[in-house]
C-alpha positions as CSV (number, residue, x, y, z in Angstrom):
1,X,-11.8,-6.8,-25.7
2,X,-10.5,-3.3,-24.3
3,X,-7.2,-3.1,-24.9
4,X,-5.4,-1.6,-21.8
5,X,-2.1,-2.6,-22.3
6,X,-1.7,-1.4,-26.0
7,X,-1.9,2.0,-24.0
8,X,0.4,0.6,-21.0
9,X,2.9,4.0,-21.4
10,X,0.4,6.6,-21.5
11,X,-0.4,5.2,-18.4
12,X,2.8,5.6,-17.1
13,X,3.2,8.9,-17.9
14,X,0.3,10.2,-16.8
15,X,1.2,8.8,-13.0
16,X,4.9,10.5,-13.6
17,X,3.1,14.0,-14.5
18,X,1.0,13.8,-11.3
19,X,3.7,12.5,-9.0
20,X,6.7,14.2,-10.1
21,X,5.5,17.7,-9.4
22,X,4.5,16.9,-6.0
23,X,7.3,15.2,-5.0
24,X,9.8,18.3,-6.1
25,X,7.7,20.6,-4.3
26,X,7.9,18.3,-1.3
27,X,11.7,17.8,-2.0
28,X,12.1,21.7,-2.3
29,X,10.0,22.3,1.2
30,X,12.4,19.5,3.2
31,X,15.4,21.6,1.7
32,X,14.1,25.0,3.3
33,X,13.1,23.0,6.2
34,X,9.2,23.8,5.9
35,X,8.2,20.1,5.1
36,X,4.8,19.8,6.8
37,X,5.4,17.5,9.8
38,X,3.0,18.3,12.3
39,X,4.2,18.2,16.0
40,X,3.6,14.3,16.4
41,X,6.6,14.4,14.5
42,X,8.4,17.6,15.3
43,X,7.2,17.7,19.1
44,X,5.6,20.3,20.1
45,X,2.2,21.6,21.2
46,X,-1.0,21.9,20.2
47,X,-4.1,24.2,20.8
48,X,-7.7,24.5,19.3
49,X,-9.2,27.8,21.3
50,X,-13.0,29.1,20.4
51,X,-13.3,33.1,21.0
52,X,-17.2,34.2,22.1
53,X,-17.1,37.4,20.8
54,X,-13.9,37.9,19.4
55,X,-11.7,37.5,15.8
56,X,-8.5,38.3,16.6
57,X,-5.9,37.7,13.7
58,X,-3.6,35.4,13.2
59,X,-0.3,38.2,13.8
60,X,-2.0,39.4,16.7
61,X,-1.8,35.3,18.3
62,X,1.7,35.2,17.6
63,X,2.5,38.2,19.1
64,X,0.7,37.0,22.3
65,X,3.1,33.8,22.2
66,X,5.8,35.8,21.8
67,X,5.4,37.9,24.0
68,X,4.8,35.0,26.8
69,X,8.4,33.6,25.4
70,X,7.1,30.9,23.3
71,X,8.2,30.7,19.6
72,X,7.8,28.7,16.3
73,X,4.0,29.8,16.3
74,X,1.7,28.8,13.7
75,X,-1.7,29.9,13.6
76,X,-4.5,28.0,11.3
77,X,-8.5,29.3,11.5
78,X,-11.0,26.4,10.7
79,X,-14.3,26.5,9.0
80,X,-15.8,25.9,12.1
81,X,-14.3,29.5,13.6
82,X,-11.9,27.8,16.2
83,X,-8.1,28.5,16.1
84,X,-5.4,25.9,16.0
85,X,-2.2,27.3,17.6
86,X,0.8,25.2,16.9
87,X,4.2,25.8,19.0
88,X,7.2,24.5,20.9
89,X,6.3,22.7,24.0
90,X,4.6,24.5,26.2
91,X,4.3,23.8,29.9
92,X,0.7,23.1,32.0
93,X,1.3,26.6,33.6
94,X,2.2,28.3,30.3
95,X,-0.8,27.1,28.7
96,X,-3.3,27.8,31.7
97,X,-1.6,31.5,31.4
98,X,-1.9,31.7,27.4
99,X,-5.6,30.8,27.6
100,X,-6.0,33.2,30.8
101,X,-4.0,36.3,28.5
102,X,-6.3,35.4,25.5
103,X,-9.5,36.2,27.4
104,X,-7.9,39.6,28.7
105,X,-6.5,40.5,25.7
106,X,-10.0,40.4,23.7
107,X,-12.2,40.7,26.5
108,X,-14.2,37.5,25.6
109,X,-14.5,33.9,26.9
110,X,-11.7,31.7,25.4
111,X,-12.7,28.0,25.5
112,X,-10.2,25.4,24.9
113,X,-11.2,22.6,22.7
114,X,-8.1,20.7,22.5
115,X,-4.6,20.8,23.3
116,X,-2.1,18.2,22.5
117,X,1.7,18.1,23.2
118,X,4.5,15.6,22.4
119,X,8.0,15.8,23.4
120,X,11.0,15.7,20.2
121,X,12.2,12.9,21.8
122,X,8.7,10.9,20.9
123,X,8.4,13.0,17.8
124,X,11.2,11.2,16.3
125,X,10.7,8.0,17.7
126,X,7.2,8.7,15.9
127,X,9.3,9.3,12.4
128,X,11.3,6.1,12.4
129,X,8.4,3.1,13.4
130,X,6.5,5.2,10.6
131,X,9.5,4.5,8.0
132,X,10.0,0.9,9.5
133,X,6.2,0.3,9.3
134,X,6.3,0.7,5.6
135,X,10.0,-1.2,4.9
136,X,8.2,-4.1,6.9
137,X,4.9,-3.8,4.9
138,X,7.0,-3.7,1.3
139,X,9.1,-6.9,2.6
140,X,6.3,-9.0,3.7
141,X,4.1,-8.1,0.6
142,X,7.2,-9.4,-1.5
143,X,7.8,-12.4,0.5
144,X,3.9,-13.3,1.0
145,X,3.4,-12.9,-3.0
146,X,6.4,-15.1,-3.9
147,X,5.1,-17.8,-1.6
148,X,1.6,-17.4,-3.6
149,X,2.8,-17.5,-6.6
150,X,5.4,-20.1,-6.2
151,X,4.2,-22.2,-9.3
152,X,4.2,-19.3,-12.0
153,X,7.1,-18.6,-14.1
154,X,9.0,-15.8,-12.3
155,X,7.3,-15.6,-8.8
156,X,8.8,-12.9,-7.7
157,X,8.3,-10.7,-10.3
158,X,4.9,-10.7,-9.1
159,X,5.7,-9.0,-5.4
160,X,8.2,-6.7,-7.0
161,X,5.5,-5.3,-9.1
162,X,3.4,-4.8,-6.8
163,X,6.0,-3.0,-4.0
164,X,6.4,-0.6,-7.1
165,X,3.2,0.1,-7.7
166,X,2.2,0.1,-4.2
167,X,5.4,3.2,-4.1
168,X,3.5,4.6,-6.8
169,X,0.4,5.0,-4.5
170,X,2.6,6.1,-1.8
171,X,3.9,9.0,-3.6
172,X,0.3,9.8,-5.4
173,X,-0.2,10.3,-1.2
174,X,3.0,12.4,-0.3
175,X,2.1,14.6,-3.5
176,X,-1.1,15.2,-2.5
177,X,0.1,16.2,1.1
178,X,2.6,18.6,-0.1
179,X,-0.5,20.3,-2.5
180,X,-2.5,20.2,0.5
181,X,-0.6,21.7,2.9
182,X,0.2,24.4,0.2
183,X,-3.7,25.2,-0.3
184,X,-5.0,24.1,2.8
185,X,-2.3,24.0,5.3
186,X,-2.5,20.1,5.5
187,X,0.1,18.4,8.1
188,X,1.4,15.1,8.3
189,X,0.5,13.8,11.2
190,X,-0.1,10.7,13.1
191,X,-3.8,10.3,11.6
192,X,-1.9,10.9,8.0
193,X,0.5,7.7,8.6
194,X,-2.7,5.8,9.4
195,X,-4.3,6.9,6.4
196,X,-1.5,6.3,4.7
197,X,-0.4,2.4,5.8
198,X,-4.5,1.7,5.0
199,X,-4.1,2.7,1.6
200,X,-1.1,0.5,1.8
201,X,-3.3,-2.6,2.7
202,X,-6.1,-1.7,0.6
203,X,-3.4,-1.4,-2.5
204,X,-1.9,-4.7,-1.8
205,X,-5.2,-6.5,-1.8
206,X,-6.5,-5.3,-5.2
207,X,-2.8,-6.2,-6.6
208,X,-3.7,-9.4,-5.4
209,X,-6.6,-9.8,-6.8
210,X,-5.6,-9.1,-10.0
211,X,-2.2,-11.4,-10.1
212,X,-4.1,-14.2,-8.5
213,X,-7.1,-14.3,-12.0
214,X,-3.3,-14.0,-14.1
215,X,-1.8,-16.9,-12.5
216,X,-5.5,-18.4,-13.0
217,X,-5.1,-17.9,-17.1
218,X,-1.8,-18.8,-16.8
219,X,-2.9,-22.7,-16.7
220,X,-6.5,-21.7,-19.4
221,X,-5.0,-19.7,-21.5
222,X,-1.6,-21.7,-22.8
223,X,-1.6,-20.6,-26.4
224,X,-2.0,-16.6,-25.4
225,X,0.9,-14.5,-25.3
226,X,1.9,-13.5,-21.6
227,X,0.4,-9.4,-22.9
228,X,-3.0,-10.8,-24.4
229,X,-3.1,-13.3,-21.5
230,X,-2.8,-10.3,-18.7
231,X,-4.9,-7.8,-20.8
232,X,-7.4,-10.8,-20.7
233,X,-7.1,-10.9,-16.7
234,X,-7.8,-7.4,-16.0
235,X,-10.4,-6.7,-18.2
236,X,-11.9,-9.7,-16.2
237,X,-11.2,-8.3,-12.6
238,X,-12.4,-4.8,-13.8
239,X,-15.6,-4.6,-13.0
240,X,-15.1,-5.9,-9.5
241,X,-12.3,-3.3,-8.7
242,X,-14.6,-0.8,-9.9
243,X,-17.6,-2.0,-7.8
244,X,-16.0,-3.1,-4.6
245,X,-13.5,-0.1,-4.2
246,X,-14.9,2.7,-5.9
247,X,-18.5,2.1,-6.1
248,X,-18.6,1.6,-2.0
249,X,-15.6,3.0,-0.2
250,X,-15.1,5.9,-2.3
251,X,-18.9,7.0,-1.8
252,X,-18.2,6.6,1.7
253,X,-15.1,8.4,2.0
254,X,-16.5,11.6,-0.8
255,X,-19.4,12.1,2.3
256,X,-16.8,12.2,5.0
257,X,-14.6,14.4,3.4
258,X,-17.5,17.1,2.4
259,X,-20.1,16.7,5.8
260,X,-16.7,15.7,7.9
261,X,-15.5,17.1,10.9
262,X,-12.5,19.4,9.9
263,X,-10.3,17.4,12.0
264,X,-11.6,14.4,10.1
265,X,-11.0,16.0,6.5
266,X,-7.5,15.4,5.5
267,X,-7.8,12.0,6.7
268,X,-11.0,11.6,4.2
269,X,-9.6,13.1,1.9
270,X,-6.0,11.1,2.2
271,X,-8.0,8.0,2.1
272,X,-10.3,9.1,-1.1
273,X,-7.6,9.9,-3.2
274,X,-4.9,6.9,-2.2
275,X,-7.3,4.2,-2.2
276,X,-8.4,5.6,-5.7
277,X,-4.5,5.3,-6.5
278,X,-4.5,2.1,-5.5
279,X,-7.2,1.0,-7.9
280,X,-5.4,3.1,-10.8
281,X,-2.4,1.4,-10.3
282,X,-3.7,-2.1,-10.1
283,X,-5.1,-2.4,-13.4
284,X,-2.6,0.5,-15.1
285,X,0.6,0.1,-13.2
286,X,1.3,-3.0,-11.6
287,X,0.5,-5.7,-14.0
288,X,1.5,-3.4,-17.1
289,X,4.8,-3.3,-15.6
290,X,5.1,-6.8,-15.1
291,X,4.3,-7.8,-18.7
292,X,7.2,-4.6,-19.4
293,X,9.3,-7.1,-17.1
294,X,8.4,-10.3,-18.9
295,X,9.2,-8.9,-22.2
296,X,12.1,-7.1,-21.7
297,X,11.1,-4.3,-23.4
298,X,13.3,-2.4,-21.8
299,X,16.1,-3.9,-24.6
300,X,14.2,-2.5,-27.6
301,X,13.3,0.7,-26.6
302,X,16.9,2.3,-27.7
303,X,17.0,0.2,-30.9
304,X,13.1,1.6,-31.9
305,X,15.4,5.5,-31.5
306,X,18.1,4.3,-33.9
307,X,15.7,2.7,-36.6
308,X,13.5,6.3,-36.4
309,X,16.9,8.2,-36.8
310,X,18.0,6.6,-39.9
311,X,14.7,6.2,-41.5
């Protein structure tokens, strides 16, 4: 039998060393007020613009705004040879005399592919249902996974496990953004929140999965300690983890995010990497840290330091 749990806090650490980076540089950008929040969040305005014969930089576009009395410009090119102007809000006229500026200013046809605006007001109204959304989602998945479990030792161990490890996926997410929008100018956005809450759901179930063949054992396998009787459990559940979430969806989701649309990317790529997070930490997190839990082993980790030191 593969023994996964005998390697339970390698595990560990290896989530810590890929979440803890991210989250400082995230904490860091959210102390110098650069956190990546695009203007679904902020409020602001967006707009894509396609040049016909023109590659103006990106100082010359912020200039223009400038110059028209608009400010907090940020200018990102695609692969696709569009440009994405984020600003403050800007007004039906100012945008009609932006696009109508552009054209003289580079002598070329400008054609607007998108533009998308959203008031502060909505932006934060957009920043708090996103933070309920995920308090609700952690309550109910406690609740619901007590309920289930009702005739195990310990129910609730069960939901608080899987919370944590469902934070766990959560911040594998937020670090990623904070990389991304580092390399590749990544913003959260609304379409990142709905990434994100479906790696949520996707997390949950395979959590499920794999508690509900532990509580099966539980009434098999009386004679096995709790560690062998979980190790058991997920070796059993392995294969269809592996074959139902990366085997399928993550094929899917690889395509997207290389043959993708650009606006499509980030989500792809959001997706690829949490729901592979979620699979990670349903065999290696959550039910490692429940047996941690059931043993206490929290009490003999100090008293295996002392009995090193005086050997």
């Amino acid at each position: 039998m593969i023994n996964i749990l005998g390697k339970r806090y390698y595990f560990f650490a290896l989530s810590l060393l890929i979440i803890i980076p991210g989250l400082i540089l995230l904490g860091s950008m959210s102390a110098t007020k650069k956190l990546p929040l695009a203007i679904d969040f902020t409020g602001g305005s967006l707009l894509e613009v396609r040049f016909a014969n023109a590659t103006p930089s990106d100082i010359d576009l912020i200039s223009l705004y400038n110059n028209l009395g608009v400010g907090d410009v940020k200018v990102q090119t695609t692969s696709t040879g569009s440009y994405v102007i984020r600003s403050s809000v800007l007004e039906d006229s100012i945008r009609a005399k932006i696009a109508d500026e552009l054209g003289k200013e580079y002598n070329s046809e400008v054609t607007v592919l998108r533009f998308e605006s959203v008031g502060p007001t909505i932006g934060r109204e957009v920043t708090s249902r996103a933070a309920q959304a995920v308090a609700v989602a952690a309550l109910i998945v406690a609740l619901y996974m007590t309920f289930a479990f009702r005739g195990v030792p310990h129910a609730i161990r069960y939901g608080i496990c899987a919370i944590i490890a469902m934070f766990h996926d959560v911040c594998v997410v937020l670090s990623l953004a904070a990389i991304g929008s580092i390399l590749w100018g990544w913003q959260i956005d609304s379409l990142f929140l709905t990434a994100l809450l479906t790696v949520i759901g996707f997390s949950v179930q395979d959590k499920v999965v794999v508690f509900d063949r532990i509580r099966e054992n539980t009434g098999i396998y009386r004679r096995l300690s709790f560690e062998t009787l979980v190790n058991h459990s997920i070796v059993q559940t392995l294969g269809r983890s592996l074959n139902t979430q990366l085997m399928t969806v993550e094929f899917m989701l690889l395509a997207l995010a290389l043959f993708g649309g650009v606006t499509l990317r980030e989500f792809a790529m959001v997706l690829l990497v949490g729901l592979f997070s979620g699979t990670y930490s349903s065999i290696f997190i959550a039910a490692p840290i429940l047996v941690v839990w059931e043993s206490r082993e929290w009490t003999r980790w100090f008293h295996r330091r002392e009995n090193s030191a005086s050997a």
